[in-house]
C-alpha atoms as a printed R data frame, in Angstrom:
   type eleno elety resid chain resno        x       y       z
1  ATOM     1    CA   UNK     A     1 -127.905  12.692 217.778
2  ATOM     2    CA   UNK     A     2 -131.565  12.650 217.728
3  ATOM     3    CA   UNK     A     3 -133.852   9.758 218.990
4  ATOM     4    CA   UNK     A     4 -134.190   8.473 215.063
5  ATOM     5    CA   UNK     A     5 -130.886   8.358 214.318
6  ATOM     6    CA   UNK     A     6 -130.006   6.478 217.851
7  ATOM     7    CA   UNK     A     7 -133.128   3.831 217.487
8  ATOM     8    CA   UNK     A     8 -131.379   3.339 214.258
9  ATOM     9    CA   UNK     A     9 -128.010   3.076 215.541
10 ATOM    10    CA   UNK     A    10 -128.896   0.393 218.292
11 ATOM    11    CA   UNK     A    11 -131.405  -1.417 216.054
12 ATOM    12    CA   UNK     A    12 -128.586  -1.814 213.404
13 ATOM    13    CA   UNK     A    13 -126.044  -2.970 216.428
14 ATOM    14    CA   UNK     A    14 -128.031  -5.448 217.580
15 ATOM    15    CA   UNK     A    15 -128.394  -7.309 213.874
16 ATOM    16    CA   UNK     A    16 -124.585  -6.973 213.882
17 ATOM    17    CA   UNK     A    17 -124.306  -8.583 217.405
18 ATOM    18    CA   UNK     A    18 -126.413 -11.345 216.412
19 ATOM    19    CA   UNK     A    19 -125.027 -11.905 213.025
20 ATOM    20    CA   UNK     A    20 -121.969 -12.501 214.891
21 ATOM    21    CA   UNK     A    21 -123.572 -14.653 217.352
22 ATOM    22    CA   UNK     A    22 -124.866 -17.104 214.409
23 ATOM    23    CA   UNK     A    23 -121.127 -16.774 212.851
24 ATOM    24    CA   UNK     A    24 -120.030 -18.123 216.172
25 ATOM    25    CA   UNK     A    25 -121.978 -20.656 216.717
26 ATOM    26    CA   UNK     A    26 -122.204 -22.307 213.169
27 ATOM    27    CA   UNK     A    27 -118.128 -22.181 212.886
28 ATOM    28    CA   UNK     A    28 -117.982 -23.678 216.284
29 ATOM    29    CA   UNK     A    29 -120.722 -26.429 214.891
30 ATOM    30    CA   UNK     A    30 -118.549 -26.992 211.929
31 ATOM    31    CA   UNK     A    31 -115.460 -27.448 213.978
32 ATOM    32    CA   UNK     A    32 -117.185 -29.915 216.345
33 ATOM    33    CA   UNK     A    33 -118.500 -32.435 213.429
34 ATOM    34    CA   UNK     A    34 -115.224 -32.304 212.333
35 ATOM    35    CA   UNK     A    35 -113.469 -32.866 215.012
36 ATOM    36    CA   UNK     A    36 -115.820 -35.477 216.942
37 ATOM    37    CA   UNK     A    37 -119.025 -36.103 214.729
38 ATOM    38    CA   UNK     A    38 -122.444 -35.475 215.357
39 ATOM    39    CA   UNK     A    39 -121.958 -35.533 219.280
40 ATOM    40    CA   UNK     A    40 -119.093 -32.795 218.933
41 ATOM    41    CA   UNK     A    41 -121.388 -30.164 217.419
42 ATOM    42    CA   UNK     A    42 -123.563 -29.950 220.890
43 ATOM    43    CA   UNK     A    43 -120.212 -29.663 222.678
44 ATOM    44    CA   UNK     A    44 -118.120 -27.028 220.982
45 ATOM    45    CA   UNK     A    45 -121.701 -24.572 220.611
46 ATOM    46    CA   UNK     A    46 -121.977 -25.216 224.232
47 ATOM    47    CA   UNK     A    47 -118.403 -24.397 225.251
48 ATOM    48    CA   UNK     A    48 -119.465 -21.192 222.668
49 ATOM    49    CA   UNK     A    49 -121.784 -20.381 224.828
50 ATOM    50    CA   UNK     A    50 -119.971 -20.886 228.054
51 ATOM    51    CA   UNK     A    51 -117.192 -18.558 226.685
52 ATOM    52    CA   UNK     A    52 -119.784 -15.769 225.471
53 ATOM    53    CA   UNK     A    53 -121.199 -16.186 229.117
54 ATOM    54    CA   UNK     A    54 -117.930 -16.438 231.414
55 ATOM    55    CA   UNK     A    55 -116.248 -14.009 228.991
56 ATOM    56    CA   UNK     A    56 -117.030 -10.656 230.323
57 ATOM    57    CA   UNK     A    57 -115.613 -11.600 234.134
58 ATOM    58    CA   UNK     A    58 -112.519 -13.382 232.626
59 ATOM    59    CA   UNK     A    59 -111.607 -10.937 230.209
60 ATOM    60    CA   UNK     A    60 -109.905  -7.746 232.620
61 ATOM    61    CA   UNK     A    61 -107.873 -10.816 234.638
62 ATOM    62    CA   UNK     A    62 -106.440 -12.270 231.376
63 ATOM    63    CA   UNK     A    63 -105.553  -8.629 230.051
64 ATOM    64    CA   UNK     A    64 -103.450  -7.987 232.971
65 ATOM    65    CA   UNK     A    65 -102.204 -10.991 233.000
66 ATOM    66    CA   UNK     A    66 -101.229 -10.636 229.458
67 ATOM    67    CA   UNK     A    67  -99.565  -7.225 230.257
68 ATOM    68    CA   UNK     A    68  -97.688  -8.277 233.961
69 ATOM    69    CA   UNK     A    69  -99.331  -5.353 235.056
70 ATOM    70    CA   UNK     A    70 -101.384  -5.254 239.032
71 ATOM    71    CA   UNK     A    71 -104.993  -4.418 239.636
């Protein structure tokens, strides 16, 4: 793969990544004002963001978990 074609291929994976992101986020708005109003929307995108954050050091625990397999 030449240097074009990979600038390309991360520029075009990051606009996916944050298209995502805004998904995320505006769902998990949506889903707060209708679960608890205005107040709710600040909550649920910051438990969004809490999850994107913790995420990537919960994730291999709940796998394994998931599995009953050991470390």
């Amino acid at each position: 793969m030449n240097a074009a074609t990979w600038r390309k291929h991360k520029l075009l994976n990051l606009l996916q990544s944050v298209a995502l992101l805004a998904a995320m986020a505006g769902l998990l708005g949506v889903l707060g004002w209708i679960v608890a109003g205005e107040g709710g929307v600040l909550w649920a995108i910051g438990a969004g963001i809490a999850l994107v954050l913790l995420y990537p050091s919960i994730s291999p625990a709940l796998v394994l978990k998931l599995y009953n397999a050991r470390e």
